[in-house]
N, C-alpha and C positions, 0 to 999 in steps of 0.2 A: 682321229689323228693317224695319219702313216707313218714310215719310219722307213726311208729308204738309206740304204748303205751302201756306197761305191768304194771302191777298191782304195782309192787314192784323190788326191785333191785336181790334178786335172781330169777324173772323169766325175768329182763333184761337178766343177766348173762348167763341163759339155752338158750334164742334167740337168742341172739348172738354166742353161740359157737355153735347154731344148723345152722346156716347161713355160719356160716367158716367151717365147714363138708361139708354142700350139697357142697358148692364150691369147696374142696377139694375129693370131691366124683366124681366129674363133672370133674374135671382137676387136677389128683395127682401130675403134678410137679408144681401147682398154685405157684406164686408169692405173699407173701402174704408182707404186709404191717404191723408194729405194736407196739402199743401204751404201754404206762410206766403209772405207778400213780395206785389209787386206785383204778377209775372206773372198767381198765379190769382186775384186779384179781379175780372175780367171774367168768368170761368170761375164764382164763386161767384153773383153780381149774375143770370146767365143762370140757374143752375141755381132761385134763390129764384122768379125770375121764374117760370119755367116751372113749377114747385111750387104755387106761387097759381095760377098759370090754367090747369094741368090738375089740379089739387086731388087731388097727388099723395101716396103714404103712405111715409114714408122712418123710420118708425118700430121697422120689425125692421133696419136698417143698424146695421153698427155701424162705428166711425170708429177713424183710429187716427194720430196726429197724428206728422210725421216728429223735430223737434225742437221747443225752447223754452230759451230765454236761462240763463242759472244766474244767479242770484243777484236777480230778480224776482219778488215776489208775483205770484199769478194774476192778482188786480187788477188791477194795474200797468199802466196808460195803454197798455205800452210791450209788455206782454207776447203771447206767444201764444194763450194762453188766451185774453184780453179777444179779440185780432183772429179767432180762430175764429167765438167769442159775438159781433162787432159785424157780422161778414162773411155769415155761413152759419146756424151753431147755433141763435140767436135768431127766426131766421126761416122755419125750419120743423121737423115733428114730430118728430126725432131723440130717443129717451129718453134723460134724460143719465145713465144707467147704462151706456150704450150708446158712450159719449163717453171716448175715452181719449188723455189726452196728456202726454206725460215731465212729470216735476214738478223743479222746477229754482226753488224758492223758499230762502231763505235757511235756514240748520239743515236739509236734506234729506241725509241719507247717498245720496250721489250712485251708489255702487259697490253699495248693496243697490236704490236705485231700479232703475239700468240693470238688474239681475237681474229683478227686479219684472216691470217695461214687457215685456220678453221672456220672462217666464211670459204676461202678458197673450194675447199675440198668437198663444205656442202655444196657450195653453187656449180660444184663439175659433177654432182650424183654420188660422190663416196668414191672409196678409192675398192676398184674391182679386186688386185693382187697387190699385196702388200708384200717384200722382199726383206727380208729382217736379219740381223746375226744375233750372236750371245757373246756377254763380254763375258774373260773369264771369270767376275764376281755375280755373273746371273742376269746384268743389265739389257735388257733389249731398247734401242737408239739409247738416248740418253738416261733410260729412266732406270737411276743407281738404287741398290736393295732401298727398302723402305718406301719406294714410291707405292702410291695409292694405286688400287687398280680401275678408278675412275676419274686419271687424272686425267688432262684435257692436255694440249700446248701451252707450255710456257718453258719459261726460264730456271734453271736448276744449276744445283753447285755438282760440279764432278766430285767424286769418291776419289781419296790419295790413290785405289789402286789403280784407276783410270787416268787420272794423270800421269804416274809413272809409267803407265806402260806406253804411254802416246811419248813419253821424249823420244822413244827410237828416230821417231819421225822426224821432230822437233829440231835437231841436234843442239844448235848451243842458243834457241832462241826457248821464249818461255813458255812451255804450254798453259792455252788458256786454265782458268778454273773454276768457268760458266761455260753451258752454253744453253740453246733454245733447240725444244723438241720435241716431237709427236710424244703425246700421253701412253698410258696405257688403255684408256679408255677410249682413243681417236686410232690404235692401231689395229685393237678388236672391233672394232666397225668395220675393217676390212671384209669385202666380198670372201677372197680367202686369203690365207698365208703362205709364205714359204719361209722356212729359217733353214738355215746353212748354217755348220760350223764344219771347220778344220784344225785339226792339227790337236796333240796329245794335251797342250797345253788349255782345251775347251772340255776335257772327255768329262771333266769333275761338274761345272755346270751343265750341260748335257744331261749328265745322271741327276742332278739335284733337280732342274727343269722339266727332264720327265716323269722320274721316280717320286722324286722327294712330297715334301708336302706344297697343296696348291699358297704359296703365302707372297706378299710383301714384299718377305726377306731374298726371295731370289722372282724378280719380276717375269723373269722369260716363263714364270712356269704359270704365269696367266695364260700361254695360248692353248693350254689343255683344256680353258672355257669356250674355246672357239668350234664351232663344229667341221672349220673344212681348212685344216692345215694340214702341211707336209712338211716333214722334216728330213733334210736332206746332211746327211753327216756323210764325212772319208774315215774310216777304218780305223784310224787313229783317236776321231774324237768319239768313236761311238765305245771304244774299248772298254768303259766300264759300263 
């Protein structure tokens, strides 16, 4: 495992999308892996940029989106879907046949999706770079303390502290209190990893994730079983 530390969170954001380039420079139809929330939208913002002014071709990639809300249309202001399409998707040549993410809208048989999603990702070869955050209770994508480290895709109830911290988002509508999501045992499949955190508010899981013990209780600290992750923190989260 590495452990890189940049100064501040827009020169996380330039490392990280300089990381998902060489990758994709190395192997244009990479499988990429990727993360929702506020972390990687620096990360996203950089990589659009650099797309337009090296009039880049990201159109053999294929994506593969880690979770998404249950009980949301695509549409949905609020969903993941839309924040892919508003962030990244919409702004460059990505085919969206190429474009895969859990489906978590209303009437979706939740237990034949998660099968689904997980044929997807064997039938593309595995997913080459996996792009990850840490929630601040330890969770990496959906999977809140206590998940198994061999769990696969499905459907999981959010942790109160994960709901509350998502109304900022929310404002006066309900945050969901399901959603559907890469395992812990479908995101260490990945080729490699990258996890990101920012900001003083992540520095406690961070420490427990890297320091602490390998458990359960704080899930992000399964990718210490991985052999070829990078972890990419701003100064803030790395402080303790």
């Amino acid at each position: 495992m590495r452990v890189l530390v940049t100064p501040d969170y827009q020169a996380l954001s330039q490392t990280a999308a300089e990381l998902v380039l060489k990758a994709v420079r190395a192997k244009p139809g990479i499988k990429l892996g990727l993360p929702t929330g506020n972390t990687p939208l620096g990360m996203y913002e950089e990589l659009v940029r650099r797309y337009r002014i090296e009039q880049l071709d990201f159109s053999q990639i294929q994506t593969f989106n880690l979770d998404e809300y249950v009980g949301l249309t695509n549409d949905h202001p609020k969903s993941y879907h839309r924040y892919m399409r508003r962030h990244f998707f919409d702004h460059v040549n990505l085919l969206p046949a190429n474009i895969h993410i859990p489906e978590g809208s209303p009437g979706v048989d939740l237990d034949a999706e998660a099968v689904r999603y997980e044929n997807q990702i064997r039938k593309a070869g595995g997913i080459d770079l996996l792009i990850v955050g840490v929630g601040a209770n330890g969770h990496i994508a959906f999977n809140e303390p206590g998940s198994a480290f061999d769990s696969r895709t499905r459907a999981v109830d959010l942790a109160a502290e994960t709901i509350r911290n998502a109304r900022q988002h929310f404002g006066n509508d309900p945050v969901p209190a399901r959603a559907i999501t890469m395992g812990v045992a479908t995101i260490l499949e990945a080729g490699r990893i990258l996890l990101l955190a920012s900001g003083v508010s992540k520095a406690d899981a961070v420490e427990r994730a890297l320091h602490g013990p390998v458990s359960a209780s704080v899930p992000a600290s399964a990718l210490r079983l991985h052999p070829r992750v990078i972890v990419l923190l701003d100064e803030s989260a790395a402080r303790q």
